[in-house]
N, C-alpha and C positions, 0 to 999 in steps of 0.2 A: 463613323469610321471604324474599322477592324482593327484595334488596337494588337492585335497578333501579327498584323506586317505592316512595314515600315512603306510608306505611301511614296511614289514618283509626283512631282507635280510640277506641271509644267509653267513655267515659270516665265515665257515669251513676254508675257505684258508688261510683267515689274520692271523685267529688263530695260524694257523701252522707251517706259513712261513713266519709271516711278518719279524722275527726276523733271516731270513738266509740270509748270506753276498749277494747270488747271487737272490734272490725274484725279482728282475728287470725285471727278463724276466720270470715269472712265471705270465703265460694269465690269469690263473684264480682267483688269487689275486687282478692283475691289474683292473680286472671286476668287486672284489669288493670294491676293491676305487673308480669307476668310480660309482659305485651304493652311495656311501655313499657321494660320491659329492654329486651327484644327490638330494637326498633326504635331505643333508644341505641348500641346492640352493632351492629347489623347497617346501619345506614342512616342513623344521624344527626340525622334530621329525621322528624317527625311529624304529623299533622294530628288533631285530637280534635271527637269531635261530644258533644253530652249534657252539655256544660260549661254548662249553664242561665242562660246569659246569651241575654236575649228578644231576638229577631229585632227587635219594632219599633225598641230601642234601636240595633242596625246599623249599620238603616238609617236612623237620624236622624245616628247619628255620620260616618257614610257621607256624609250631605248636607250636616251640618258641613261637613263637608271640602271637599268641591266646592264649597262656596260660600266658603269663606275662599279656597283656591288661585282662585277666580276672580275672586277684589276684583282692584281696578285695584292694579299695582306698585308704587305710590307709597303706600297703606294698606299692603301687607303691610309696607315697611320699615319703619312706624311700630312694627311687633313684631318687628324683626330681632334674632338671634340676638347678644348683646353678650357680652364677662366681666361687667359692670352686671348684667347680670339671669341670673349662674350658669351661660352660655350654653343659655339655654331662648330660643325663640320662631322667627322667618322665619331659613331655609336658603336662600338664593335658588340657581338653576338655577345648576351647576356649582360651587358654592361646596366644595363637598364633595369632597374629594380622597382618593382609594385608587392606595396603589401610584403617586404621581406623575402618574395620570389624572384627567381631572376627572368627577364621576357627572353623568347627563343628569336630575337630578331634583331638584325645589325638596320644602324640608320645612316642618314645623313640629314643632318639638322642647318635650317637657314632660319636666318632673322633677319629683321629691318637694320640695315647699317647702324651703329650710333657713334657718334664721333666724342673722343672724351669732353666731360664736363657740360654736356649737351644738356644732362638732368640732375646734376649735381651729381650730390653725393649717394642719393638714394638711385641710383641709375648705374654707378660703375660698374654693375656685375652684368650687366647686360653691354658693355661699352666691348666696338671692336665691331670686326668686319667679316665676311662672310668668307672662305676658304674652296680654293676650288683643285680638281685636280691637274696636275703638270699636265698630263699625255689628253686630255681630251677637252680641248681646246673651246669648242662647241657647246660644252654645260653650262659656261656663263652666260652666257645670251639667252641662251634657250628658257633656261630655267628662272633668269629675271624678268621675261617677256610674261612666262606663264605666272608665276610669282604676279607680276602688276595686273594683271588681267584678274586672277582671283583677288585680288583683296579690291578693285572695283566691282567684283560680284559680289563680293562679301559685302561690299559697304550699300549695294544694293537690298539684300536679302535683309540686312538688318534694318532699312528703312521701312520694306514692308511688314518685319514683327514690331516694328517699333510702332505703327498703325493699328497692326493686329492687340497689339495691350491697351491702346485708345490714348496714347500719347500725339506728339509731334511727330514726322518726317522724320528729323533730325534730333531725336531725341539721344539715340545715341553718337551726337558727336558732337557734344557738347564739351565742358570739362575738363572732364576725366579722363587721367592720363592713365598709361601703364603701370605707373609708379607709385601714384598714390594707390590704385587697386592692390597691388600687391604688398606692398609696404607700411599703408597706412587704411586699411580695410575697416578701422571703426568709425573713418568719417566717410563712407560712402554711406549712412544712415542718416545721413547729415542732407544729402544733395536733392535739390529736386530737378526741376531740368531748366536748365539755364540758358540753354543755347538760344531757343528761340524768344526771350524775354529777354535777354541781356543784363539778366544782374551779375552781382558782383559774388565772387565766390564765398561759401564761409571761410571763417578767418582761417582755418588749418590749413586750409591748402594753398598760403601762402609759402614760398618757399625762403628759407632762412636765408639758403645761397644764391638768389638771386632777387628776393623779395620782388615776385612775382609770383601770379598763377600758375602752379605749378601745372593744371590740367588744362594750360592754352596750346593744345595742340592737337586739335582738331585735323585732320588729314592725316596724322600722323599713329595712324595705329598700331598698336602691338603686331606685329604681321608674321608666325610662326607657316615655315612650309618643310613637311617632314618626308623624306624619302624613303622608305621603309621595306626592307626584304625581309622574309618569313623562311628559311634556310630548310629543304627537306630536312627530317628528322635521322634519319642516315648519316646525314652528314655531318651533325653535330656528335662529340665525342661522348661515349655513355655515362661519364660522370657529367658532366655537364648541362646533360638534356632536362629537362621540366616541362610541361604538357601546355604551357599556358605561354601561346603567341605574341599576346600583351594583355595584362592582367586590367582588369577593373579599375576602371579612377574616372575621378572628376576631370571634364576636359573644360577648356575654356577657349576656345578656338572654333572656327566651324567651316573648317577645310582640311584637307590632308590628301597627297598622293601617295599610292603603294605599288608596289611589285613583287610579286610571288618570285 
């Protein structure tokens, strides 16, 4: 593989069969695990076509967007990114910091609902609900339609790297919550994969507050969906501009939509 470009791979078969008891002996899915090893191994980054989410939908989320990033500034703060609402909703231009730089791009940021006391106490920073704007009535639906669609893509695509490393199926949906990754990141050395064996967790990830597994929530994933405008360079004020879109970092997600 050309490790100089980021590889498309068509992805029809995972789609359709990853989730059939007998997908084992099904060559052409096998070939796209082997492609998406490939391209985790070799390149990092990949592009997928044959993921059956319809074109018209896009391009309506597409027009969402451009039409929320184009309300006057004083609506988007009305949905500004708070702790109050779990930090979901308006990014404004440069707010976003990598690396001590500011990014040149305003967002709007969605999460998975989380209703208080869901995860205890390790979870209130993420507790609270998603933010929409008053005048365009249409973005909720839209964008929760697309939103559930990808994160069953998503729980696809990691079925088939989870193959591709010579694990289970379901190797990542075992466990491991949100919470303990972020929070308690020296017992993920701890795990091995439990889902498809049924043991019992190590003793850490019991939780104090409800002395339960705290990574029993399986279906339940971290689910970030980012709307993201890139503002001609004109148009941002000359103190303020920095050349860098969105700077370098570690991502932990493997989805996102944008809008120029």
């Amino acid at each position: 593989m050309d490790s100089d470009a980021i590889p498309l791979i068509d992805i029809v078969a995972l789609v359709e069969r990853i989730d059939d008891p007998n997908m084992a002996n099904d060559k052409d899915l096998l070939q796209v695990v082997q492609m998406l090893d490939g391209a985790c191994k070799n390149v990092g980054f990949f592009y997928v076509k044959g993921h059956g989410i319809c074109d018209l939908l896009m391009r309506e989320v597409r027009d969402v967007a451009k039409q929320i990033f184009q309300l006057p500034y004083d609506e988007k703060m009305k949905i500004k990114m708070t702790p109050d609402s779990g930090y979901r909703g308006y990014q404004r231009l440069g707010q976003h910091i990598t690396s001590g730089k500011r990014d040149m791009h305003e967002a709007i940021n969605y999460l998975a609902p989380v209703i208080p006391g869901k995860y205890g106490d390790l979870g209130k920073v993420l507790e609270g609900s998603n933010v929409w704007p008053e005048y365009l009535s249409n973005s909720k639906l839209i964008l929760e339609n697309y939103s559930s669609l990808l994160k069953d893509l998503s729980r696809k695509i990691m079925r088939g790297i989870a193959l591709a490393l010579g694990g289970p199926v379901d190797a990542f949906e075992g466990i491991v919550s949100l919470f303990t990754c972020w929070f308690q990141p020296e017992l993920i050395s701890q795990l091995t994969v439990f889902s498809s064996h049924n043991k019992p967790a190590p003793a850490g990830l019991i939780s104090p507050e409800t002395n339960q597994q705290t990574g029993r929530v399986a279906g339940e994933p971290y689910c970030p969906m980012g709307l993201i405008s890139y503002p001609v360079s004109t148009d941002v004020p000359e103190e303020k501009r920095t050349e860098t879109g969105m700077g370098a970092h570690t991502d932990y997600d493997n989805r996102a939509s944008g809008t120029s």
